[in-house]
C-alpha positions in Angstrom: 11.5 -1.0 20.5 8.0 -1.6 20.6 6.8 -5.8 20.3 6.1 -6.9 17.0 2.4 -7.0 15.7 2.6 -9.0 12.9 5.4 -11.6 12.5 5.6 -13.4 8.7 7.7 -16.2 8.3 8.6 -18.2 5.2 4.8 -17.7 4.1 3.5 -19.6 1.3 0.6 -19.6 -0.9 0.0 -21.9 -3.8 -3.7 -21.9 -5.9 -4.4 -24.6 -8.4 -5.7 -23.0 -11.7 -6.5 -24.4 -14.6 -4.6 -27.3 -14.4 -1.1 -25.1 -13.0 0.2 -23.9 -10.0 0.0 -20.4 -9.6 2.4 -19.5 -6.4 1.0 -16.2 -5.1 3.7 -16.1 -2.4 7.2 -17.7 -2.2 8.3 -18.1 1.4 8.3 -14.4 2.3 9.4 -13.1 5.9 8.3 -9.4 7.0 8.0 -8.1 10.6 5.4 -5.2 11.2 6.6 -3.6 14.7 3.8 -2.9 17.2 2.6 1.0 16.7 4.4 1.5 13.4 2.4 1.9 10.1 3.5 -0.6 7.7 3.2 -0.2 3.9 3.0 -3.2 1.2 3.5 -2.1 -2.4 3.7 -4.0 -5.4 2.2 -4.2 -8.8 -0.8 -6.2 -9.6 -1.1 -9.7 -8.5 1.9 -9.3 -6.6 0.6 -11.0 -3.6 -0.5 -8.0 -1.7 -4.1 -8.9 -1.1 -3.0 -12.8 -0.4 -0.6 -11.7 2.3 -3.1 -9.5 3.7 -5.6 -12.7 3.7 -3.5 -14.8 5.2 -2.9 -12.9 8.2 -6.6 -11.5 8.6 -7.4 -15.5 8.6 -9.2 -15.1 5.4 -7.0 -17.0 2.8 -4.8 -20.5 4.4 -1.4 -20.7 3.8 0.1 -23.3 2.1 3.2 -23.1 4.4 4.3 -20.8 7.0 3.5 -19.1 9.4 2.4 -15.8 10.6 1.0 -14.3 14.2 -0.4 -11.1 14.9 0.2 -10.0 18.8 1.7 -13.3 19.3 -1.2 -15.0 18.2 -1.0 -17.8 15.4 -3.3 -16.9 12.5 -4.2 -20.8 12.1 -4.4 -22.2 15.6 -6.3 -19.4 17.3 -8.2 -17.4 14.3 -11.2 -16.0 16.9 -8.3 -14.7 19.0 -6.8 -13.1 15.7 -10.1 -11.3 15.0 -10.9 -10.3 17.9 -7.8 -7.7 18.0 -7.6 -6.5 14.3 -9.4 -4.4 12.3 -10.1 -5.2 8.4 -10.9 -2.1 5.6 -11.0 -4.6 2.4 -11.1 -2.9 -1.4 -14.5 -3.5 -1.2 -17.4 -1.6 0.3 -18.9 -4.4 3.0 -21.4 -2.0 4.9 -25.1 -3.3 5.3 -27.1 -1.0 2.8 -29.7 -2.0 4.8 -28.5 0.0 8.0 -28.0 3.3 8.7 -24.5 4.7 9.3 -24.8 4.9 13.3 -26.4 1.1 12.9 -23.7 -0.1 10.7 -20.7 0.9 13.6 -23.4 -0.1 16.7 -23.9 -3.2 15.3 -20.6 -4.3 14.7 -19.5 -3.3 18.3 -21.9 -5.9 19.4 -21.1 -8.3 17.2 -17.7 -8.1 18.5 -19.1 -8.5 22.2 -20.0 -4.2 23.4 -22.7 -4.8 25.3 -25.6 -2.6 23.5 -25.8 0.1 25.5 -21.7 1.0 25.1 -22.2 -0.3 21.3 -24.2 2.4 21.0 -22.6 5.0 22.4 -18.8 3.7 21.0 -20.6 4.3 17.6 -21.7 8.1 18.3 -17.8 8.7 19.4 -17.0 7.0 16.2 -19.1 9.6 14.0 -17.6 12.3 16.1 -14.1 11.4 15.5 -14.7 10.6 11.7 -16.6 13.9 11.4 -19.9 11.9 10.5 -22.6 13.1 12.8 -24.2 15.1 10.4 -24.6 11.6 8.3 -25.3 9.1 11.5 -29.3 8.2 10.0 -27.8 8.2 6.3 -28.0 4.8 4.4 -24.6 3.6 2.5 -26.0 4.9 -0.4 -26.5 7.7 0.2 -23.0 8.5 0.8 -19.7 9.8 -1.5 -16.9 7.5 -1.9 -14.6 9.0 0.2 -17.5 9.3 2.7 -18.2 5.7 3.0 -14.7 4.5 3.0 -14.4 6.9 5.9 -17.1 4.7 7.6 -15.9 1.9 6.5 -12.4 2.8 8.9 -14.5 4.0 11.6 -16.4 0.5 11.6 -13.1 -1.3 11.7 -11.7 0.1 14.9 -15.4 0.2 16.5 -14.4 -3.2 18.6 -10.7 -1.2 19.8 -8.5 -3.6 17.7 -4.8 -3.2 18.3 -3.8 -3.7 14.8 -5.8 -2.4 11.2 -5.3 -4.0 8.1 -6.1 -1.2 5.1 -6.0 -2.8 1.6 -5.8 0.1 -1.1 -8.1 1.7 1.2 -7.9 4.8 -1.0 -8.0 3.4 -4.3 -10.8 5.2 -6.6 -11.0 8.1 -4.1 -10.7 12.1 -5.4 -7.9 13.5 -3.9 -10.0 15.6 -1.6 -11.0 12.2 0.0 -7.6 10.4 -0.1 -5.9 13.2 1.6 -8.7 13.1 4.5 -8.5 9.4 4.8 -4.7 10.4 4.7 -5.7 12.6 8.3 -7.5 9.7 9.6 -4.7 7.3 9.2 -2.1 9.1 11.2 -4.6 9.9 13.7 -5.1 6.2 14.4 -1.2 6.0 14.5 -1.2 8.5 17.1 -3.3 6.4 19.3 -1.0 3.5 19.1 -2.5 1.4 16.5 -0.5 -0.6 14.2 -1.7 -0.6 10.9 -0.9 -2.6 7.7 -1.1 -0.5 4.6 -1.3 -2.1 0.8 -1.6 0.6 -2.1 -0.6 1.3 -5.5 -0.4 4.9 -4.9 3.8 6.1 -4.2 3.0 9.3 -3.1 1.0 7.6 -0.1 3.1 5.1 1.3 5.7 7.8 1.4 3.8 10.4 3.2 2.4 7.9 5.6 4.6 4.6 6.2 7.4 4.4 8.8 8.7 1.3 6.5 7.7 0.2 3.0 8.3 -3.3 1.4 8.3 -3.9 -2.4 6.7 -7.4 -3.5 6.7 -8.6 -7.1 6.2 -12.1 -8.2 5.5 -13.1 -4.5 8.5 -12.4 -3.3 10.0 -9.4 -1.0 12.2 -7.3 -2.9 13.3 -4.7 -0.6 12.5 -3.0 2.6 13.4 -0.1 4.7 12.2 3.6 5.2 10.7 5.6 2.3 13.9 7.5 2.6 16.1 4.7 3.1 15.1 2.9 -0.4 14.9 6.1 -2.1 19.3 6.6 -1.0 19.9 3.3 -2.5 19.1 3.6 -5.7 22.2 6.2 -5.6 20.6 8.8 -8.1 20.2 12.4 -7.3 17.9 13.3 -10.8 15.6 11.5 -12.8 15.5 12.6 -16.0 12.3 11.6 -18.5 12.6 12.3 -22.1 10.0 12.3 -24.6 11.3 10.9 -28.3 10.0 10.7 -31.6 12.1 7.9 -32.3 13.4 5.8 -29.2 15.6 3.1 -29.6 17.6 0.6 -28.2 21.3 1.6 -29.4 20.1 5.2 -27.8 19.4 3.5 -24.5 22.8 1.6 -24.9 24.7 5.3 -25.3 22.8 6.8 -22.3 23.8 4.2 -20.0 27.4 4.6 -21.2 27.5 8.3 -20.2 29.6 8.6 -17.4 27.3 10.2 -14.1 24.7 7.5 -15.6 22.9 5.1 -13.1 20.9 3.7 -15.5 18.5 4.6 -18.0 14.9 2.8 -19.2 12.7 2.9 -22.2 9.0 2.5 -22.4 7.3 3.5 -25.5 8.0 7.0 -26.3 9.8 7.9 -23.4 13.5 7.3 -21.7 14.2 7.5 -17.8 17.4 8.2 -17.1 18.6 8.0 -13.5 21.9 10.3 -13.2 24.1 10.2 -10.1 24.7 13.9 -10.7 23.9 16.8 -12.6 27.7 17.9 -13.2 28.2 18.0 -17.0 26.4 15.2 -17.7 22.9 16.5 -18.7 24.6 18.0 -22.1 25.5 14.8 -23.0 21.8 13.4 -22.6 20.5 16.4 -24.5 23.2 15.3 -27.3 22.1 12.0 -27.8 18.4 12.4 -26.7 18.3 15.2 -30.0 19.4 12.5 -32.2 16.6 10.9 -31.8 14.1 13.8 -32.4 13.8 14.9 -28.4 10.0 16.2 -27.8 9.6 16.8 -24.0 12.2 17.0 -21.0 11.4 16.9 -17.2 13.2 16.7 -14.3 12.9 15.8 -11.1 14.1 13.9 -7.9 14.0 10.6 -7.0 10.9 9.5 -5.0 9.4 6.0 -4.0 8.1 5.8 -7.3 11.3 5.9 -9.2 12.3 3.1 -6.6 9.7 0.8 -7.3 9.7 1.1 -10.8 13.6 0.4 -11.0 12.9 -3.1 -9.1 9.2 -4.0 -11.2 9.5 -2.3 -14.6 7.2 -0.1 -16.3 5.2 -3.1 -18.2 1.5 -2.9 -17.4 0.1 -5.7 -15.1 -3.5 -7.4 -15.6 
């Protein structure tokens, strides 16, 4: 087994906010081995983007503590930077710099002598597929485009460990699915990287594990394929109702080959642990309260995550 590259124990974050304590984390442990890439889901405020501060020495914990390659995050934070990479939610390039400048100038900032800063950044816009852009300001470029660079910058300074927070969010799916490419290429090469995003479908093409926070605290984690088993379903059925209600939920989860079964708003998901006379029965009930729509499908991340955070919008 490869060393660990980031170590998280009992980490704790508390803000003071208008007059209250808000606890963004609540003593969670996580251990990101060296080479793997490691995904962080959870709804909004969570404490995604906290964790993710707190071990790119941007946000101090209250308590506990965390090292990345055996360095402590508080006691040596230059050390800490010097071997990780950061892609925030934000674009951070300087609009004021050309593309090539943008990647040259952050290999010298992170000690490349000039004349290997310069050419680390032309083997950056080769890799990236960027050449064609190197004299381009930041504005000039698409989304997807400048996130790209935005990656590319990141590793310019050969960091061991990359830290990508939603690093596709906003992105068409054109873009997403070539940041996608770039991703496992850097996995190929050995980095570890540390992946938070709200979209299912990408920690489970990409991440070797996935953890599940809500409420600043770890709910599970394992393999994408791993939390998907446990929820013991084999379909996931979604019905669309004119008139939902709570008694119908109550019969649906009496049905026997039920797992469970949720409403939110117009719709039912019913989670069956097989298909074997049991979908009648859901048809049965689900007409009696005027059945519109019917999918289904199998379980996937998504279905995992919403079974431990609930389908209730988050600000």
């Amino acid at each position: 087994m490869e060393p660990a590259g980031i170590v998280i124990e009992k980490l704790a974050k508390m803000y003071a906010r208008r007059g209250s304590e808000v606890h963004a984390l609540k003593g969670i442990d996580l251990e990101v081995r060296g080479g793997e890439i490691f995904g962080l889901l959870g709804p909004n405020g969570a404490g995604k983007t906290t964790t993710v501060g707190v071990c790119t020495t941007r946000v101090k914990a209250t308590s506990g503590r965390v090292t990345v390659n055996g360095i402590d995050v508080r006691a040596d934070a230059p050390a800490v930077k010097r071997s990780i990479g950061v892609v925030t939610q934000f674009r951070t390039l300087d609009r004021s710099l050309t593309i090539r400048e943008n990647l040259a100038m952050h290999a010298m900032y992170f000690g490349l002598h000039p004349k290997d800063a310069w050419v680390r950044a032309d083997e950056l816009l080769a890799d990236f597929r960027l050449s064609e852009r190197a004299g381009a300001f930041p504005d000039e470029l698409s989304g997807g485009m400048a996130q790209r660079v935005q990656v590319a910058r990141a590793i310019a300074h050969h960091p061991s460990v990359l830290f990508l927070d939603e690093p596709t969010a906003g992105l068409d799916p054109q873009s997403r699915l070539a940041l996608w490419e770039t991703i496992e290429g850097m996995h190929a090469r050995g980095i570890t990287v540390f992946l938070t995003t709200h979209y299912m479908e990408e920690a489970e093409s990409l991440c070797d594990r996935v953890a599940i926070i809500d409420h600043g605290q770890i709910l599970v984690l394992d393999t994408p394929e791993a939390l998907k088993r446990s929820i013991s379903a084999e379909t996931v059925i979604e019905l669309r109702l004119e008139a939902p209600n709570d008694a119908l939920v109550e019969r649906l989860r009496a049905l026997p080959g039920v797992v469970s079964a949720q409403a939110s708003g117009d719709a039912v998901r019913v989670l069956t642990a097989s298909q074997d006379g049991v979908l009648p029965r859901i048809l049965a009930e689900a007409n009696s309260a005027g059945l519109k729509d019917m999918t289904m499908t199998k379980p996937t991340l998504e279905t995992v995550f919403i079974s431990l955070t609930g389908r209730d919008l988050r600000e």
